[in-house]
C-alpha positions in Angstrom: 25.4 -26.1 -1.7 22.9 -29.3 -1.3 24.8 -32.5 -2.7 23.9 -36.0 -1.9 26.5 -37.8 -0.3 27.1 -42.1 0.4 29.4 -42.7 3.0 29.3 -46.4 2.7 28.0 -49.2 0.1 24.3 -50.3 0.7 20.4 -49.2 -0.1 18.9 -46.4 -1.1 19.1 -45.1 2.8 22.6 -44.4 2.1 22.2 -41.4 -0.1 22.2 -38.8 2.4 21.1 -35.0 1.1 24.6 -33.5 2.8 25.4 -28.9 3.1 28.8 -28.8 1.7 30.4 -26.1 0.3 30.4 -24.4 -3.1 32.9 -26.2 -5.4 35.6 -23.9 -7.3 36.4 -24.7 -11.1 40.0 -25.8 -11.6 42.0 -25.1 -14.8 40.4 -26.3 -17.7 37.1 -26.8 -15.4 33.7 -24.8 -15.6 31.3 -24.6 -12.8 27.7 -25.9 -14.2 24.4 -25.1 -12.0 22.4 -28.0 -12.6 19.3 -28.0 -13.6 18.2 -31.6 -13.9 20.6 -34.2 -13.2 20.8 -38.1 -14.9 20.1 -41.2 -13.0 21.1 -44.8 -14.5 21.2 -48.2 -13.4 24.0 -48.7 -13.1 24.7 -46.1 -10.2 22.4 -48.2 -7.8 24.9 -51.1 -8.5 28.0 -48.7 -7.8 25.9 -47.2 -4.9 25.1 -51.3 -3.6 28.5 -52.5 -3.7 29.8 -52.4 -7.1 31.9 -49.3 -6.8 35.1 -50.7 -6.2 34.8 -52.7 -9.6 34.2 -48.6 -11.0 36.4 -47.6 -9.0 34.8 -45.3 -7.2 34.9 -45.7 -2.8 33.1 -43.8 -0.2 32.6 -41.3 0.4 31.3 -39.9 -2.8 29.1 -37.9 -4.4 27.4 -40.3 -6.8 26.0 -38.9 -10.7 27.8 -39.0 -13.7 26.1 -36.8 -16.5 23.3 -33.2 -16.0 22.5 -30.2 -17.2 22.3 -26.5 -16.4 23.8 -23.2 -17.2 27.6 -22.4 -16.8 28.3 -19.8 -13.8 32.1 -19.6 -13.7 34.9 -20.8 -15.0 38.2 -22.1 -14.5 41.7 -20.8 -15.3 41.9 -21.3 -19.4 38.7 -21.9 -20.1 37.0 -19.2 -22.9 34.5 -17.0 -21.1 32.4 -17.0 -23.5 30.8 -20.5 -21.9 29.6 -18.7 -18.7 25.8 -18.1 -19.3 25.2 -21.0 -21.8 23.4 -23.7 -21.1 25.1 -27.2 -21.4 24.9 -30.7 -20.3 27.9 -32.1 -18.6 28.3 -35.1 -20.6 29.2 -39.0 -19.0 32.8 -38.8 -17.6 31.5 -36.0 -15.3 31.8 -36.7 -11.4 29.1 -36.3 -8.9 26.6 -34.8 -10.6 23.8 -35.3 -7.3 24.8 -31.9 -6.4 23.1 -28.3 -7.4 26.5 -27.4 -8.6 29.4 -29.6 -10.8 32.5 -28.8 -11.6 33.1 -29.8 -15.2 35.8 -30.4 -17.7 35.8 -28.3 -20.9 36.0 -31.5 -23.0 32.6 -32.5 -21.6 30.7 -29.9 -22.2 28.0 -30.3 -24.9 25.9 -27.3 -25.7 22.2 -27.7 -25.9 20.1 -26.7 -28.5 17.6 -23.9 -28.8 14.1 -25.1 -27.4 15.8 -28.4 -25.5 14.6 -28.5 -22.2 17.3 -29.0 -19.6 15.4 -32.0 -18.3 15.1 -33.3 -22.0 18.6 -32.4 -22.0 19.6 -34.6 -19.0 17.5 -37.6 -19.5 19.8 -37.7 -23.2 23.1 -37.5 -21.0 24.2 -41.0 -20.8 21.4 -42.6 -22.9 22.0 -40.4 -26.0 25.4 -41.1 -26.1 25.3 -44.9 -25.2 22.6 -45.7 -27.6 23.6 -43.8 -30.7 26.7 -45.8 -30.2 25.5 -49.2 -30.3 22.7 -48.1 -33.0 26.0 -47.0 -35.3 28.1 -50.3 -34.2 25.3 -52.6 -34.8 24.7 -51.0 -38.2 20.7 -51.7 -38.4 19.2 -52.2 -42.2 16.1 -51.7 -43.7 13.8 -55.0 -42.9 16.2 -56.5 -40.6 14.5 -58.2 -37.5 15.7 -56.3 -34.5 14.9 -57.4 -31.1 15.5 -54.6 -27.8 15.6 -56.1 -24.4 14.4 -53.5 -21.8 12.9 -52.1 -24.4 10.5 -49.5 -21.5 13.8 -48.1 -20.3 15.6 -45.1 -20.6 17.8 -46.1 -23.4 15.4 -48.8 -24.9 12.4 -46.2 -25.5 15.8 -44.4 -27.7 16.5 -47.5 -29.4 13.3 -48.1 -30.3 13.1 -45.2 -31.8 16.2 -45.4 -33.7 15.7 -48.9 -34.8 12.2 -47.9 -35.9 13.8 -44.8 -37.7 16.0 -47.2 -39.4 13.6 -49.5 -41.6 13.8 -52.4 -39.3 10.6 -54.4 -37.8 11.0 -53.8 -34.3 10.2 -56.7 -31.2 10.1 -54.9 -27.8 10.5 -56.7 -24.6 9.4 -55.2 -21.4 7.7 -56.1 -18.2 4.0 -55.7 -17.7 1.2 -53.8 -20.1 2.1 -50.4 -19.2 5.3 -50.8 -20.6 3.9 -52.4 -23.6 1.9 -49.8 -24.5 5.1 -47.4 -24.2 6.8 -50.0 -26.8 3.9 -49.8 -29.3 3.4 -46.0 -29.1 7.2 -45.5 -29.9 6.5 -47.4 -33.1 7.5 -51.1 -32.1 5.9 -53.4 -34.5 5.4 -55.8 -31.7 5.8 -55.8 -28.0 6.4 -59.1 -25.6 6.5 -59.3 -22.2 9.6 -61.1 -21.0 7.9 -62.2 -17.7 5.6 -64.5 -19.4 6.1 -68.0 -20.1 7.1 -68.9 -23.4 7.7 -65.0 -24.2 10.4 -66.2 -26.6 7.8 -67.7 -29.1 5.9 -64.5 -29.1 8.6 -62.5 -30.6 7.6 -64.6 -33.9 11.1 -66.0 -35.3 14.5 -65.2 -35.5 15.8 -62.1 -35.0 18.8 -60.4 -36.9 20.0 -58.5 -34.2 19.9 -58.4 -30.3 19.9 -55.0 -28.3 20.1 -56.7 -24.6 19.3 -53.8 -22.2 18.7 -56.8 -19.4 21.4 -59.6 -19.4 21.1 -62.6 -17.2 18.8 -65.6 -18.1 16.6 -62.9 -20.3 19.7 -62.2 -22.3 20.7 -65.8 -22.7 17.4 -66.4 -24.3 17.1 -63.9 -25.6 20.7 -64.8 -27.9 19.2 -67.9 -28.5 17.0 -66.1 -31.4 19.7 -64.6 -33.0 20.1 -66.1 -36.5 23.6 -67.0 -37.4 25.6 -64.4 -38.8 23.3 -62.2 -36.8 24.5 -59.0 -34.5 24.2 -58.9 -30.4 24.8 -55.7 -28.3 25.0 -57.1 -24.9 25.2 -53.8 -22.7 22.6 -54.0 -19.6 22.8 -56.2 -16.5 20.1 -55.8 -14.6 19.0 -59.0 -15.2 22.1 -59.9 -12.8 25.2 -59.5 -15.0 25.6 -59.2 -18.6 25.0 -61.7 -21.1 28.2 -64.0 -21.6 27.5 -66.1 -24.3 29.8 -69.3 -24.4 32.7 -67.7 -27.0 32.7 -71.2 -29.2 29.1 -71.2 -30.1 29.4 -67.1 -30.9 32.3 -68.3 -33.6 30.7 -71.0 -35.0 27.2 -69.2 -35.8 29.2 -66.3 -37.2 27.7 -64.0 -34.8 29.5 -60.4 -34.1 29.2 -59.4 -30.3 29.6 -56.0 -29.0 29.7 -56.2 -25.4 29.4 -53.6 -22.3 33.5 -52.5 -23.5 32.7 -51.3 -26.8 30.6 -48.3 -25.9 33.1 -46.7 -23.5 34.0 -43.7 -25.4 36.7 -41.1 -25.3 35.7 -37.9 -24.3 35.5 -36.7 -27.7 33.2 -39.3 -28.9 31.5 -38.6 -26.1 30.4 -35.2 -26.4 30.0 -36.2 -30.4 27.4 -38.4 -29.6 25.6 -36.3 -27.1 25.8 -33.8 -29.8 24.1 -36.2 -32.4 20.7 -37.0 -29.5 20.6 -33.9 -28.7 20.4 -32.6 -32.0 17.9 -35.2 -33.0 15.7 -34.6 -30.1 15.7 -30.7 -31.0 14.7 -31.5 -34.7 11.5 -33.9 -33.1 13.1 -37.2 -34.2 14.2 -38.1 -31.0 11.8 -38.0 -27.6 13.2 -38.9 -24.6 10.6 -40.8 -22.1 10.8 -38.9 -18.3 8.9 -40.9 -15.7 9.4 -39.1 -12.9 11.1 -36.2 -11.9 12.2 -36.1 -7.7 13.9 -33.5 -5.8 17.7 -34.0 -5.7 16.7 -34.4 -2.1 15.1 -37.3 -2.8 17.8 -39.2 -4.5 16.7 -42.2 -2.5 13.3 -42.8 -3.6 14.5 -42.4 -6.9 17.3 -45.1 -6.7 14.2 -47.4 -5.1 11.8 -47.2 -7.9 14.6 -47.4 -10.7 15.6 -50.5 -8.7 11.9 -51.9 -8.7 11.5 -51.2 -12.1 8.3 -49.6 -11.7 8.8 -46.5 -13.9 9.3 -46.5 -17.8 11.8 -44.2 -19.2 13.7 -41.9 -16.9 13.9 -40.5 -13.4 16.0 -37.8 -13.0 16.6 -35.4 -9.8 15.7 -31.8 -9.7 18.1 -29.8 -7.9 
């Protein structure tokens, strides 16, 4: 099969489209063909240096999340999977491949009329952002504010947050990412890149969705009212927001950082369940950019690096 290989930390060059052969399903494994695979973030940190932090050392076969149609499976697995189509939920292992091997436990079926690519570009997002939607607990009225709000998972939270009553601030970078924010229902949209964006976002905000981190989180915190709510869960900004822990006391503020959406695989495929679900009944739309070969797997890592595409990318096997 094709896979995409990194034999050593750097740029994009390093993911190399590799012939190796067809993996086998193990006990308690299925063998998914994928269809459309997940790209994050995250993985071009891991793939520029990050990975020991993740654990995870060259060589490998990056991806952590796709979906397809079952072709085999493994020693105590029901039959009955082979033929359905699924998405092989976050916790999977390299994913940049035409075929996965996948644990039972993350397997989450996908609903009638759900595109797999639909179905992908939920993987990791889906379950990531219903999880901090549910932890943050958004009201009716509250003042919600999503960093990175163009992104994969901030087009989702807009979305939810909208869904949820609140009056919705997105930040993003440049007018075409704007006009993403509005047309998903934002109430307002402010570009972060701007001087003085903090003003625009027109008072304090009850709660904080930081998608970015660095200085753009820390200003971003600095609008929280006290007794407000902060998810600080992105770092592409250059790390995740780390607001000084004194100041977070004394303004009453609850914090959910980057640890409290790292699920167990149960959750996991719970959640998944939940935005896919959502997506099938027309509440929920995913946002896919751009779609590149699995081939490809560089170019796509470059223009999710330069932030030049809203939504997703995802690889096409």
């Amino acid at each position: 099969m094709r896979a995409i290989r990194v034999d050593g930390y750097g740029g994009p060059e390093v993911l190399v489209p590799v012939e190796v052969a067809d993996p086998v399903p193990g006990p308690g494994e299925v063998l998914v063909r994928a269809e459309a695979v997940d790209t994050i973030y995250v993985e071009t940190q891991i793939r520029g240096g990050w990975g020991e932090s993740f654990g995870i050392h060259p060589p490998y076969v990056p991806g952590g999340a796709a979906a397809g149609t079952v072709v085999a499976v493994g020693e105590g697995v029901d039959p009955g999977w082979r033929g359905r189509r699924v998405v092989a939920a976050p916790g999977t292992k390299g994913t940049y491949a035409e075929l996965v091997r996948v644990p039972v436990e993350l397997l989450v079926p996908v609903p009638e009329g759900l595109e797999s690519a639909e179905a992908a570009a939920l993987a990791h997002d889906g379950v990531t952002g219903s999880g901090i939607a549910l932890g943050v607990g958004i009201e009716p009225g509250e003042r919600v504010l999503i960093l990175g709000a163009a992104g994969g998972m901030g087009t989702l939270l807009v979305q939810m947050a909208v869904a949820a009553g609140a009056y919705v601030v997105g930040a993003a970078r440049g007018e075409r990412k704007l006009a993403l924010v509005r047309e998903l229902g934002a109430d307002r949209a402010v570009d972060y890149t701007e001087p003085g964006w903090t003003e625009a976002v027109g008072g304090p905000v009850d709660v904080l969705l930081d998608g970015v981190g660095g200085e753009l989180g820390t200003a971003g915190f600095g609008l929280v009212r006290d007794g407000g709510r902060v998810s600080a869960h992105g770092a592409p900004g250059g790390g995740f927001t780390e607001p000084d822990p004194a100041q977070v006391q004394q303004r009453g503020i609850a914090l959910r950082g980057i640890a409290e959406v790292q699920f167990p695989p149960a959750e996991i495929t719970r959640l998944a369940g939940h935005a896919l679900a959502e997506a099938a009944a027309g509440r929920l739309r995913p946002v896919i950019a751009r779609r590149f070969p699995l081939a490809r797997a560089a170019d796509a890592h470059r223009a999710i690096e330069a932030r030049e595409i809203p939504g997703k990318a995802l690889l096409i096997p």
